[in-house]
mmCIF file of the N, C-alpha and C atoms, coordinates in Angstrom:
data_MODEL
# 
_entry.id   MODEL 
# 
loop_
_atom_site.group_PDB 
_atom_site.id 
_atom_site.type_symbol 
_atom_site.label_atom_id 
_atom_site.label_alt_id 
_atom_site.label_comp_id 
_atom_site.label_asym_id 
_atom_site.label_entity_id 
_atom_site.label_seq_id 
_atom_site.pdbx_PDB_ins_code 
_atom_site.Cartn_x 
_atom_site.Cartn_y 
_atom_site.Cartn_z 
_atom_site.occupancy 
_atom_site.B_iso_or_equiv 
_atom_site.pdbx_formal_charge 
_atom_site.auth_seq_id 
_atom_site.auth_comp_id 
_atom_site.auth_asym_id 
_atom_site.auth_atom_id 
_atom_site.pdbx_PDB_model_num 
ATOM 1   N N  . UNK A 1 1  ? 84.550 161.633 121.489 1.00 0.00 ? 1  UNK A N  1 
ATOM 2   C CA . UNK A 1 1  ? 84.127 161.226 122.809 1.00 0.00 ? 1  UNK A CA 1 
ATOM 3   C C  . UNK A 1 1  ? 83.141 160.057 122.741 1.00 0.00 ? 1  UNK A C  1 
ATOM 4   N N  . UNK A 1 2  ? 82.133 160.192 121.708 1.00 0.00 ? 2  UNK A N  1 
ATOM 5   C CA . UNK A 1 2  ? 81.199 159.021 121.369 1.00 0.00 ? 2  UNK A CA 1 
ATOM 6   C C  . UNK A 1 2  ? 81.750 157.576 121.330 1.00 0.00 ? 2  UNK A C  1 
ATOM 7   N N  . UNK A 1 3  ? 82.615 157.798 120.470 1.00 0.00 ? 3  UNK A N  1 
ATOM 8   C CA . UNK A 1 3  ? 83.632 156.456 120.109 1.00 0.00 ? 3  UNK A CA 1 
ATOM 9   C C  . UNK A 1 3  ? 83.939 155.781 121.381 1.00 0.00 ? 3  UNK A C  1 
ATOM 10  N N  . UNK A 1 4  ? 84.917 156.394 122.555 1.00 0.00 ? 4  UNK A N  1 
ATOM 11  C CA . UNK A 1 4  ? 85.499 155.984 123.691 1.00 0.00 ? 4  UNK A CA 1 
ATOM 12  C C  . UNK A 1 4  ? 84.010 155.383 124.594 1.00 0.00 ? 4  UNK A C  1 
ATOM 13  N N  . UNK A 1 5  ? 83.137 155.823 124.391 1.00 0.00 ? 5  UNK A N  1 
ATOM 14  C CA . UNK A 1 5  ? 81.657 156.003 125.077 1.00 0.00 ? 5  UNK A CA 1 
ATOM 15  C C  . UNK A 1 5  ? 81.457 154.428 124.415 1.00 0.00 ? 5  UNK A C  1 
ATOM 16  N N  . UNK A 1 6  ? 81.271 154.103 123.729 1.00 0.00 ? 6  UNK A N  1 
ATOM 17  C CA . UNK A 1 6  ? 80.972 153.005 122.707 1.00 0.00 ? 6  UNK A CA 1 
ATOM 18  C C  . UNK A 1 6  ? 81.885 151.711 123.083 1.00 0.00 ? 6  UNK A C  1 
ATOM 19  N N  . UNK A 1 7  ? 83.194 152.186 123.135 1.00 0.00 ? 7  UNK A N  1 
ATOM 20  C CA . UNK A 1 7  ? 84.186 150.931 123.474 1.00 0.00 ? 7  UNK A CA 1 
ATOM 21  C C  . UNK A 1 7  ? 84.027 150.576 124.937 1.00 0.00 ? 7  UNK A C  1 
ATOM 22  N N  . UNK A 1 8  ? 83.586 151.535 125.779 1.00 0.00 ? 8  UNK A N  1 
ATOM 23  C CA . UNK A 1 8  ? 83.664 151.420 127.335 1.00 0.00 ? 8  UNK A CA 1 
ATOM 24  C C  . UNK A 1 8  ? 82.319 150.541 127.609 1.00 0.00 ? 8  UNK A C  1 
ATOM 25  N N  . UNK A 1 9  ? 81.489 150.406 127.116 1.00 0.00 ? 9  UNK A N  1 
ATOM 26  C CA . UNK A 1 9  ? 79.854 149.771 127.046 1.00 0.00 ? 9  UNK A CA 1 
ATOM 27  C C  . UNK A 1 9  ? 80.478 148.562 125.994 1.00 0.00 ? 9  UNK A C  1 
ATOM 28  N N  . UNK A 1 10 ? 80.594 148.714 125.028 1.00 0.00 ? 10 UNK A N  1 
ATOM 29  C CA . UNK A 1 10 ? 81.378 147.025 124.732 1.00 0.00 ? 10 UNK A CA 1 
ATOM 30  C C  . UNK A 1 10 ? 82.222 146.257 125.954 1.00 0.00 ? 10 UNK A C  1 
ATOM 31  N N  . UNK A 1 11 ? 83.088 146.896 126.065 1.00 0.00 ? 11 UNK A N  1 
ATOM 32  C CA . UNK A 1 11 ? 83.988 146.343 127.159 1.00 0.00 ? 11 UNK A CA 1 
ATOM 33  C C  . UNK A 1 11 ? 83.341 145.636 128.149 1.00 0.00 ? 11 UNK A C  1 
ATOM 34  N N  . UNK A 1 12 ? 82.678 146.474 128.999 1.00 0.00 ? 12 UNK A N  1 
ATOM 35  C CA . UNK A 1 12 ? 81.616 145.790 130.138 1.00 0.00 ? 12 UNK A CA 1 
ATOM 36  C C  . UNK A 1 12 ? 80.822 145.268 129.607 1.00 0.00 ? 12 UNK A C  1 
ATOM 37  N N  . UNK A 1 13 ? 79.936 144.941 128.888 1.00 0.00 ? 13 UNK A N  1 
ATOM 38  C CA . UNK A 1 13 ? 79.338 144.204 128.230 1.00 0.00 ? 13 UNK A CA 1 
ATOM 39  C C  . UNK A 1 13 ? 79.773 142.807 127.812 1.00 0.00 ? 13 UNK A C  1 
ATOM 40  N N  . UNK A 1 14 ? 80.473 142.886 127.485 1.00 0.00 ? 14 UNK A N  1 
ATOM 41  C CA . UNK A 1 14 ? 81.547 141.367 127.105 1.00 0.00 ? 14 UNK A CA 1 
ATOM 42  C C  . UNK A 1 14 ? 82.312 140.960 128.344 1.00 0.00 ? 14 UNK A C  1 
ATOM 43  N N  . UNK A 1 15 ? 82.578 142.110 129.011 1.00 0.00 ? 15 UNK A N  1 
ATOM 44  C CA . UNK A 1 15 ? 82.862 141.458 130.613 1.00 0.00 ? 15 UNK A CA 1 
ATOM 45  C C  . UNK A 1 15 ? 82.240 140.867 131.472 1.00 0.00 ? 15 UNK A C  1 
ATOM 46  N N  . UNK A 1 16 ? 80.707 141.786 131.271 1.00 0.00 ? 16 UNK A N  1 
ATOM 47  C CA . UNK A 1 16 ? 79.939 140.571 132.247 1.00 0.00 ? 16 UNK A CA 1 
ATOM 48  C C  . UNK A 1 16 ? 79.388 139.743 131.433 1.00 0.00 ? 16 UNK A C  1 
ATOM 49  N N  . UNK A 1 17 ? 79.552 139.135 130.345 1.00 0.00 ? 17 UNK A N  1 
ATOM 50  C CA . UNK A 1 17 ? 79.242 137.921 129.980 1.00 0.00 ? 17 UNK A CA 1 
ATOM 51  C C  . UNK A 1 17 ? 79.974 137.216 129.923 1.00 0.00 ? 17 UNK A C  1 
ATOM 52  N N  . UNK A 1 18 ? 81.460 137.904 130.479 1.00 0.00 ? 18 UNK A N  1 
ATOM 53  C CA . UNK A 1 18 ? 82.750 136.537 130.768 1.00 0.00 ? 18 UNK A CA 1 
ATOM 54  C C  . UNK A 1 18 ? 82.633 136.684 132.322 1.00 0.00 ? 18 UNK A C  1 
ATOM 55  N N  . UNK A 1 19 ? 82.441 136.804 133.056 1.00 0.00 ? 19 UNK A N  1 
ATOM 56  C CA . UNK A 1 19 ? 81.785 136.906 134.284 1.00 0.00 ? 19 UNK A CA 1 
ATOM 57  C C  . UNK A 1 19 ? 81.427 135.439 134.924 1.00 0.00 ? 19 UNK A C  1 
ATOM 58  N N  . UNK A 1 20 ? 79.895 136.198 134.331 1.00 0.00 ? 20 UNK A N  1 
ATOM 59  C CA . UNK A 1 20 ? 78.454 135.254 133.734 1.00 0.00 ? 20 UNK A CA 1 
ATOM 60  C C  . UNK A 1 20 ? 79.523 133.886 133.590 1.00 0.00 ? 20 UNK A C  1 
ATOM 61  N N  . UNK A 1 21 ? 80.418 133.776 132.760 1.00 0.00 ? 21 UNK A N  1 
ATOM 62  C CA . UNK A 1 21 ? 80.755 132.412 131.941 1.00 0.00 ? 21 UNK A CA 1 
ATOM 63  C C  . UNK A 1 21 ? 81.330 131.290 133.205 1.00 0.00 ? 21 UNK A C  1 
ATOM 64  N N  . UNK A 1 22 ? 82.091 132.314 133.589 1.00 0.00 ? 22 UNK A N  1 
ATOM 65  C CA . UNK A 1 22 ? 83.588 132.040 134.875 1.00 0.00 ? 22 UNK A CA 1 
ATOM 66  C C  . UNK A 1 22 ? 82.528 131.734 136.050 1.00 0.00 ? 22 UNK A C  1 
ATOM 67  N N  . UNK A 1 23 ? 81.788 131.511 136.451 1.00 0.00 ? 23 UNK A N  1 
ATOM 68  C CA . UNK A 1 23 ? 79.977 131.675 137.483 1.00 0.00 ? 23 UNK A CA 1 
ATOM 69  C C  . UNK A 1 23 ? 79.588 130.621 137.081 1.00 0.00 ? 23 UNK A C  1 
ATOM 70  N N  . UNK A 1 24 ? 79.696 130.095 135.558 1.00 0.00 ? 24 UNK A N  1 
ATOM 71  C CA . UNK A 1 24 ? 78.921 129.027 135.498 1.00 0.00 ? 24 UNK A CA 1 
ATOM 72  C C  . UNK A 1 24 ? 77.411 129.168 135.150 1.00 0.00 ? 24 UNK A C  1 
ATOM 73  N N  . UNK A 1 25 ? 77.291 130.766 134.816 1.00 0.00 ? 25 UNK A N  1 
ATOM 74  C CA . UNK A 1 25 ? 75.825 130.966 134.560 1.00 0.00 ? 25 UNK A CA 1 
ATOM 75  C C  . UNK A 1 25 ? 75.777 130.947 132.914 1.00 0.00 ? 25 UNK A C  1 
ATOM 76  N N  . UNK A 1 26 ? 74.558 131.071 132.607 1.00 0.00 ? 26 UNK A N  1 
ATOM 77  C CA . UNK A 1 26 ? 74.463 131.174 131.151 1.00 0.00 ? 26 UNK A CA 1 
ATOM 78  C C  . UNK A 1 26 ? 74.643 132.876 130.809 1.00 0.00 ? 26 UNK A C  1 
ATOM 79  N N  . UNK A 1 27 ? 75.385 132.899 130.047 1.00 0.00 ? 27 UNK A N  1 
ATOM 80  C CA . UNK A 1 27 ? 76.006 134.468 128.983 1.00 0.00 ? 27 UNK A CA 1 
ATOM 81  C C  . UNK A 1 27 ? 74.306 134.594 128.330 1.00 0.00 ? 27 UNK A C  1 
ATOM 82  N N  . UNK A 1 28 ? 74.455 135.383 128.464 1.00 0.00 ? 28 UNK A N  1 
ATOM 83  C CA . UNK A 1 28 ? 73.336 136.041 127.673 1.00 0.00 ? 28 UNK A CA 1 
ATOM 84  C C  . UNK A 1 28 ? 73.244 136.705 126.665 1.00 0.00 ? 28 UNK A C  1 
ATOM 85  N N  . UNK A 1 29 ? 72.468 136.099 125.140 1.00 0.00 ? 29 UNK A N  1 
ATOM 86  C CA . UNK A 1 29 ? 73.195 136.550 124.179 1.00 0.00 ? 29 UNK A CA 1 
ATOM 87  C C  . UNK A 1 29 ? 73.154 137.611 123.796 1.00 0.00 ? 29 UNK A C  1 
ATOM 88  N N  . UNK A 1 30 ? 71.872 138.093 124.271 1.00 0.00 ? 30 UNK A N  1 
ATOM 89  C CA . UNK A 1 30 ? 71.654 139.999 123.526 1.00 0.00 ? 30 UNK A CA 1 
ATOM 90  C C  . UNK A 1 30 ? 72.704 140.519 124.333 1.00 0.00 ? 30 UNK A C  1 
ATOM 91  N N  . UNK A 1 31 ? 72.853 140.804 125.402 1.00 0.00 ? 31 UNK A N  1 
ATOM 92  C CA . UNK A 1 31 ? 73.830 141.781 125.861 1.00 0.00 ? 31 UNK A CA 1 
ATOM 93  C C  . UNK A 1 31 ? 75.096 141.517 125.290 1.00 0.00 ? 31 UNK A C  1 
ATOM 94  N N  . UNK A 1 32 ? 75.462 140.090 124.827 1.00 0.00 ? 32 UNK A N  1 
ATOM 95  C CA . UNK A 1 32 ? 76.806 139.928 124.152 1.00 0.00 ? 32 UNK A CA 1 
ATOM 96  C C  . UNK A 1 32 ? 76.507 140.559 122.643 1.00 0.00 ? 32 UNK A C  1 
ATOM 97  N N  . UNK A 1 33 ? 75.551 140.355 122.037 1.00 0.00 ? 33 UNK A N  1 
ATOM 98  C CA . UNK A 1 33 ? 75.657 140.592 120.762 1.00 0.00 ? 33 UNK A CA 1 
ATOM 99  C C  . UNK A 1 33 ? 75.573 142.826 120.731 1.00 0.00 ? 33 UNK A C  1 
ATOM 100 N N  . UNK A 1 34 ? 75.173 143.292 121.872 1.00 0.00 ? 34 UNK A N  1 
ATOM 101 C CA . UNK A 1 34 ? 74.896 144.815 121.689 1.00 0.00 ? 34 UNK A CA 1 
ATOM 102 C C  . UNK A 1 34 ? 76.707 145.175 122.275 1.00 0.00 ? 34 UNK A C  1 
ATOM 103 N N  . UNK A 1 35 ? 77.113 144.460 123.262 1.00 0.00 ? 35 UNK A N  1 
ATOM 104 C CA . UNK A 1 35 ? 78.797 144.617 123.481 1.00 0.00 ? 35 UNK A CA 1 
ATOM 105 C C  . UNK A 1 35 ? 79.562 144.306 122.237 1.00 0.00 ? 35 UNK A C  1 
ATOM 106 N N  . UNK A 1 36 ? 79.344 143.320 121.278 1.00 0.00 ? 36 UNK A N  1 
ATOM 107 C CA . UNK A 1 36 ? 79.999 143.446 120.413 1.00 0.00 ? 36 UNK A CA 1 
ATOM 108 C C  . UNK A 1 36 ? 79.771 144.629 119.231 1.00 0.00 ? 36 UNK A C  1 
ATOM 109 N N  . UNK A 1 37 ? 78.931 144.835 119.168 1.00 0.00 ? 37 UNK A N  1 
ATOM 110 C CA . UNK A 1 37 ? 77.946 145.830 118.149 1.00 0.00 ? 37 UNK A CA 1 
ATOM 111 C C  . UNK A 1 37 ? 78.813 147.141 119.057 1.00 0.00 ? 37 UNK A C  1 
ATOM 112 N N  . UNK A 1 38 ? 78.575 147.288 120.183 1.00 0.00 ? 38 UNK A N  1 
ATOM 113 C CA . UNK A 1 38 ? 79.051 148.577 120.496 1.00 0.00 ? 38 UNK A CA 1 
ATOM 114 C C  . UNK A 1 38 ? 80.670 148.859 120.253 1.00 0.00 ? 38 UNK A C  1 
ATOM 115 N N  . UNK A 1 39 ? 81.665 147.363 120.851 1.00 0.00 ? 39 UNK A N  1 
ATOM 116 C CA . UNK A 1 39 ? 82.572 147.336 120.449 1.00 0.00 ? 39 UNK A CA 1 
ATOM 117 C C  . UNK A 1 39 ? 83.544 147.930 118.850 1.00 0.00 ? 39 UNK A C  1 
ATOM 118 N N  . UNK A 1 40 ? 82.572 146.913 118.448 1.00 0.00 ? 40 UNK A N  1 
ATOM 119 C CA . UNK A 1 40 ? 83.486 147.097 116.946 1.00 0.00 ? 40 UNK A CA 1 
ATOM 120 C C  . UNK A 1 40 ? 82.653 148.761 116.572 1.00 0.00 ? 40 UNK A C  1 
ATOM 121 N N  . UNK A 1 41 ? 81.850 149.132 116.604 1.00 0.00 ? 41 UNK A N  1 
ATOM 122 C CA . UNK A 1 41 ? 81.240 150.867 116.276 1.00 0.00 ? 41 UNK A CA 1 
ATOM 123 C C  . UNK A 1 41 ? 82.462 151.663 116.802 1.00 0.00 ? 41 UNK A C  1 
ATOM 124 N N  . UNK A 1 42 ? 82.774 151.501 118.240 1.00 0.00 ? 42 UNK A N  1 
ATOM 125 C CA . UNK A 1 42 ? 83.551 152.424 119.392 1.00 0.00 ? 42 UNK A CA 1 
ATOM 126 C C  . UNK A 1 42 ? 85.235 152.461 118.498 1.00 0.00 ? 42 UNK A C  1 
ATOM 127 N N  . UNK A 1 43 ? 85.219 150.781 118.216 1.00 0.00 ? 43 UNK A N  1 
ATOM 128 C CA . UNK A 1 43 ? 86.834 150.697 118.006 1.00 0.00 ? 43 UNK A CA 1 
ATOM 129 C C  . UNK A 1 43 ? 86.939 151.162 116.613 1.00 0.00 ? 43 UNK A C  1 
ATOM 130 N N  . UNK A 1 44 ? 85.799 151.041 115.561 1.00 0.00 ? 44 UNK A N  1 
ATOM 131 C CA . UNK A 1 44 ? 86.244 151.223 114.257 1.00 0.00 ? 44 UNK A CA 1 
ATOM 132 C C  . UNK A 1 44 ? 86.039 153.784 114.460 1.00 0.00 ? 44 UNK A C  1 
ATOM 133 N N  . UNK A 1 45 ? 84.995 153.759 115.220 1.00 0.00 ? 45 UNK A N  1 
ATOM 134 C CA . UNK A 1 45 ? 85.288 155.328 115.230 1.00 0.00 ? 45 UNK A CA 1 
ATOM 135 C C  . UNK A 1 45 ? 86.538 155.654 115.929 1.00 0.00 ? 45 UNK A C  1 
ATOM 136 N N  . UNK A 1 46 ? 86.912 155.133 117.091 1.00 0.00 ? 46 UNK A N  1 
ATOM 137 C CA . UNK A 1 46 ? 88.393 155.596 117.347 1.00 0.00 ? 46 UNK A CA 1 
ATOM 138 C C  . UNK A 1 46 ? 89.477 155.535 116.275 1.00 0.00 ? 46 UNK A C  1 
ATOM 139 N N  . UNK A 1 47 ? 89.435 154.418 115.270 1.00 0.00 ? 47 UNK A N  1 
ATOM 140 C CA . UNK A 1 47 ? 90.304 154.322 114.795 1.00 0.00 ? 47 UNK A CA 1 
ATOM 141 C C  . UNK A 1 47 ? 90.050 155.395 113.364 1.00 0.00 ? 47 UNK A C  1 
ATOM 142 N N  . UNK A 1 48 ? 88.998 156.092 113.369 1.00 0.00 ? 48 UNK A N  1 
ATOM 143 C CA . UNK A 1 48 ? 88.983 156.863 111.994 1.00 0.00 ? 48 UNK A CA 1 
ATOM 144 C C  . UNK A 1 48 ? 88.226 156.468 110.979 1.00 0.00 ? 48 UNK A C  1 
ATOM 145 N N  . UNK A 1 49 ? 87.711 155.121 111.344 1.00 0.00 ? 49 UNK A N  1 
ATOM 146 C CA . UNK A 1 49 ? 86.364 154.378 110.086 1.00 0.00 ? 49 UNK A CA 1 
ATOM 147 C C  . UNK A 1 49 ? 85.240 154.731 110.425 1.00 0.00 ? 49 UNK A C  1 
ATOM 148 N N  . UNK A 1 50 ? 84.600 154.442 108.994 1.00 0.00 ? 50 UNK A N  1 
ATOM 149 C CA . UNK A 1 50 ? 83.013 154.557 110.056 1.00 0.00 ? 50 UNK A CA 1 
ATOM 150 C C  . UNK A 1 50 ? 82.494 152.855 109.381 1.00 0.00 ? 50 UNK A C  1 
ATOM 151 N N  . UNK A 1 51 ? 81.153 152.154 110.140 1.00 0.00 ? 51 UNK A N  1 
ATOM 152 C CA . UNK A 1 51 ? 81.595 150.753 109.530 1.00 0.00 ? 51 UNK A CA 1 
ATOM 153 C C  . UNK A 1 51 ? 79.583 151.381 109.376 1.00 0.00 ? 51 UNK A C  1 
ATOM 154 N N  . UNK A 1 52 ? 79.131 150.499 108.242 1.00 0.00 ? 52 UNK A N  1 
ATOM 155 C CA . UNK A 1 52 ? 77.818 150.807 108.136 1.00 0.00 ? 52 UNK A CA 1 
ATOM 156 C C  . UNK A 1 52 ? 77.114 149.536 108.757 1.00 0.00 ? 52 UNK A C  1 
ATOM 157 N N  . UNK A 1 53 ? 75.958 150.522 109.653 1.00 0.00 ? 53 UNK A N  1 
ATOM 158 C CA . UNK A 1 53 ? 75.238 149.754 110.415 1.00 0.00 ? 53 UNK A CA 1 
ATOM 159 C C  . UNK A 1 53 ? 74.720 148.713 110.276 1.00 0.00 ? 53 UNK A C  1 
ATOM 160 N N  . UNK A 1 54 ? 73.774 148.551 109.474 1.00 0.00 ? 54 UNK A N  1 
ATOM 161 C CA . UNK A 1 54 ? 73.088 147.883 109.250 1.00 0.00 ? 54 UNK A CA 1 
ATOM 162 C C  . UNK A 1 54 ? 73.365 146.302 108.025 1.00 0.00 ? 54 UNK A C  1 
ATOM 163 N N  . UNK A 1 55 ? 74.576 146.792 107.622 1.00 0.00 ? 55 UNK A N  1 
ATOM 164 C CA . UNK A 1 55 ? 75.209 145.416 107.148 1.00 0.00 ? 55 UNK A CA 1 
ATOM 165 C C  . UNK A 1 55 ? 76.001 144.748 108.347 1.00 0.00 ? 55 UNK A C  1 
ATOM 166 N N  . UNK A 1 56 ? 76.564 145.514 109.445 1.00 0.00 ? 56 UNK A N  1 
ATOM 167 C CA . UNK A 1 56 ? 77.419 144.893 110.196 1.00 0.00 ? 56 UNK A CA 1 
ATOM 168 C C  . UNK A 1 56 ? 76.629 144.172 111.365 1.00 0.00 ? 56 UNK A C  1 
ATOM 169 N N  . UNK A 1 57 ? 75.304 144.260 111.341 1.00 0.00 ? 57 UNK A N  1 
ATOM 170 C CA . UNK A 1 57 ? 74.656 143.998 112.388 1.00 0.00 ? 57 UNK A CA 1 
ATOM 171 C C  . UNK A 1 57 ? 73.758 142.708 111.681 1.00 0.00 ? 57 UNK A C  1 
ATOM 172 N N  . UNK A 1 58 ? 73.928 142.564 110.284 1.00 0.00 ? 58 UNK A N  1 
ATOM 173 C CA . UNK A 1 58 ? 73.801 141.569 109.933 1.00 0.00 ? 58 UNK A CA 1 
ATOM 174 C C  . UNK A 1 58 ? 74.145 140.152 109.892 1.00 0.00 ? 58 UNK A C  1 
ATOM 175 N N  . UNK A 1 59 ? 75.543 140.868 109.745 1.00 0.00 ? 59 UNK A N  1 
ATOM 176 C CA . UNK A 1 59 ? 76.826 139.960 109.340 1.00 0.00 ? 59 UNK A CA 1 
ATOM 177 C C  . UNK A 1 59 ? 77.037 139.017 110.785 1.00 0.00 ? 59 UNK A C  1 
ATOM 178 N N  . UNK A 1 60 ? 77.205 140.230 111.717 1.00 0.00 ? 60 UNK A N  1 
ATOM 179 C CA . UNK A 1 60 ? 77.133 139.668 113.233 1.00 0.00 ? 60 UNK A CA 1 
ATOM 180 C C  . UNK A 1 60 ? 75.802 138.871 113.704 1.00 0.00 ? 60 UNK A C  1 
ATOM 181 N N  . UNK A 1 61 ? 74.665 138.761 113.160 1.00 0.00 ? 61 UNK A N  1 
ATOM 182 C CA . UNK A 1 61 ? 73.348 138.244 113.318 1.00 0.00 ? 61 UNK A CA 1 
ATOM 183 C C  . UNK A 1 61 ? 73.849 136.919 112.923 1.00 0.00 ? 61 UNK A C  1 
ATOM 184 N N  . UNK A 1 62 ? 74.847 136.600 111.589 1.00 0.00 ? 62 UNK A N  1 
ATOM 185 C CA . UNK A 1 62 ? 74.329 135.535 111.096 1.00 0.00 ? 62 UNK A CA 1 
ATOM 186 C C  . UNK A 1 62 ? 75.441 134.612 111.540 1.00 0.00 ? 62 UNK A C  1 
ATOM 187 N N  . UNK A 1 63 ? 77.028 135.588 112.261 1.00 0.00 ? 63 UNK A N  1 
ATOM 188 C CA . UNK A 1 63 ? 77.769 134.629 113.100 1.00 0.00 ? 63 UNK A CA 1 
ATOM 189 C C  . UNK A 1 63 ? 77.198 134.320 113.918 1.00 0.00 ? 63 UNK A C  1 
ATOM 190 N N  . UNK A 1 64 ? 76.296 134.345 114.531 1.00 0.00 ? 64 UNK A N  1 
ATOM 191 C CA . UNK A 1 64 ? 75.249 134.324 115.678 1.00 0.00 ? 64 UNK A CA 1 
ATOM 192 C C  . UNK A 1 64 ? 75.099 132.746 115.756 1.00 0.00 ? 64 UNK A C  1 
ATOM 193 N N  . UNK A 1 65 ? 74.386 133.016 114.466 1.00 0.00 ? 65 UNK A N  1 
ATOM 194 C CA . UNK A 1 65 ? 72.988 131.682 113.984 1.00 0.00 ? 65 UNK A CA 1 
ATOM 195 C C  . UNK A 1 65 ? 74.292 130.260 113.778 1.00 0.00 ? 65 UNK A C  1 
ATOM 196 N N  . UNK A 1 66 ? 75.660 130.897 113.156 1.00 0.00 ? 66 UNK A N  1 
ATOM 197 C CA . UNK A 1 66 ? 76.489 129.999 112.777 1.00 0.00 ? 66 UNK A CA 1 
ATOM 198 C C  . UNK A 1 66 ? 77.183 129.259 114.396 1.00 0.00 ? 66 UNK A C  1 
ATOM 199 N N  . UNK A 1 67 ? 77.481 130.366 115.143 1.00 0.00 ? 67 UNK A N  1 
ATOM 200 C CA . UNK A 1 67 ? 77.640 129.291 116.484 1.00 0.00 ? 67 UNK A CA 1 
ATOM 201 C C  . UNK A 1 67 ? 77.169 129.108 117.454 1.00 0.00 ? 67 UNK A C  1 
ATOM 202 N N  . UNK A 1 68 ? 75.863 128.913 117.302 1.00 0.00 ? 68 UNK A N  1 
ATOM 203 C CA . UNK A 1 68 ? 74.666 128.487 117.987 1.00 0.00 ? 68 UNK A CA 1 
ATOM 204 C C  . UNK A 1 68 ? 74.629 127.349 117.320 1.00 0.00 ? 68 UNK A C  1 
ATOM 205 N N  . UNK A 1 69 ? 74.241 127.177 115.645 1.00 0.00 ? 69 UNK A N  1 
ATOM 206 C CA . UNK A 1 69 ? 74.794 125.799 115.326 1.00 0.00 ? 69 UNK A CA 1 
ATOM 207 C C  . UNK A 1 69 ? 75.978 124.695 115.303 1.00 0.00 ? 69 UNK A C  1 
ATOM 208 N N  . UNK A 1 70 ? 76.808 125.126 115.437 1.00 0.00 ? 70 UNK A N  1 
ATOM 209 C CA . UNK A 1 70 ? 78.364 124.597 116.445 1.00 0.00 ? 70 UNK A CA 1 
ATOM 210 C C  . UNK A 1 70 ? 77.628 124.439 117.196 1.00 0.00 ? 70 UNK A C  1 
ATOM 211 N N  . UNK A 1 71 ? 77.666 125.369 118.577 1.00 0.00 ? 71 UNK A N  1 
ATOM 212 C CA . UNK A 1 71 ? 77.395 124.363 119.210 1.00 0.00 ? 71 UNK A CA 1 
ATOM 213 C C  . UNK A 1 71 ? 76.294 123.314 119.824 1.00 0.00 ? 71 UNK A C  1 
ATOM 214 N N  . UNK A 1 72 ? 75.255 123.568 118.654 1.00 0.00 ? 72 UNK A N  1 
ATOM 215 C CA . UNK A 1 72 ? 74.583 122.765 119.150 1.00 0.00 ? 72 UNK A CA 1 
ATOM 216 C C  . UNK A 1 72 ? 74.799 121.171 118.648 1.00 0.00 ? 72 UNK A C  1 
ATOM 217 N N  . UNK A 1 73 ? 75.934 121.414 117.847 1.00 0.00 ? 73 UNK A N  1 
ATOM 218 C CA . UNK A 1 73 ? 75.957 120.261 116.549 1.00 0.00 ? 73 UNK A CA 1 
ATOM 219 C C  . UNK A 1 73 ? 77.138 119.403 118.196 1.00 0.00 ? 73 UNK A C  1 
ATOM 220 N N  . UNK A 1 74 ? 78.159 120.363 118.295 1.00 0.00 ? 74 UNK A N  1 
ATOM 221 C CA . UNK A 1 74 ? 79.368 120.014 119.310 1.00 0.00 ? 74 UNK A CA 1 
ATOM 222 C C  . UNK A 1 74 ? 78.414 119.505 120.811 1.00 0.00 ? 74 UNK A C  1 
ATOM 223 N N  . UNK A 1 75 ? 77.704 119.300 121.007 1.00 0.00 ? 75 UNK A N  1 
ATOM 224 C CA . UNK A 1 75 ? 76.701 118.966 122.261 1.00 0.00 ? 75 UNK A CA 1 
ATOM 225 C C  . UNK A 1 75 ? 76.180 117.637 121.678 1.00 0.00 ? 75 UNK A C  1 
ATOM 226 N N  . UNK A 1 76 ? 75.503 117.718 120.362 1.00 0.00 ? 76 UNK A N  1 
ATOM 227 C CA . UNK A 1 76 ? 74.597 116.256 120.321 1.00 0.00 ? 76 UNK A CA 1 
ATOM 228 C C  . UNK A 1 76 ? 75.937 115.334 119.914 1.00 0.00 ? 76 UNK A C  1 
ATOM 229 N N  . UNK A 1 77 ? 77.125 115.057 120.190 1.00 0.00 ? 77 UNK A N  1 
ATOM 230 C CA . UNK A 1 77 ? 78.110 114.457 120.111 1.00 0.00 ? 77 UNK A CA 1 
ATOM 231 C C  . UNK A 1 77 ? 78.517 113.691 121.019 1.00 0.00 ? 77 UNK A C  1 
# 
């Protein structure tokens, strides 16, 4: 039940920051980065994995940092 609980809070989470996008407002990154975090937790327990926390919240930290630099590199262009 946790799992489904997990994907349903990703889901909306990443929804209203495509929302947010489609508005023209600025996405906001924590709530995108805890929708994805909840996402991939929800989808990897439905599917029977378990993914460990605290490397995956890394890993996702540092795609973060990587396209924030995109785009900031794709802007001063």
């Amino acid at each position: 039940m946790g799992a489904y609980i997990a994907l349903g809070v990703g889901v909306i989470l990443i929804g209203l920051n495509a929302a947010r996008a489609l508005l023209k407002l600025k996405p906001s990154k924590f709530s995108l980065f805890i929708g994805i975090i909840a996402l991939a937790f929800g989808g990897a327990s439905a599917a029977g994995f378990e993914l460990p926390l605290w490397q995956t919240i890394l890993v996702l930290i540092g795609l973060f940092i990587i396209a924030e630099a995109a785009t900031s590199l794709a802007r001063s262009k």
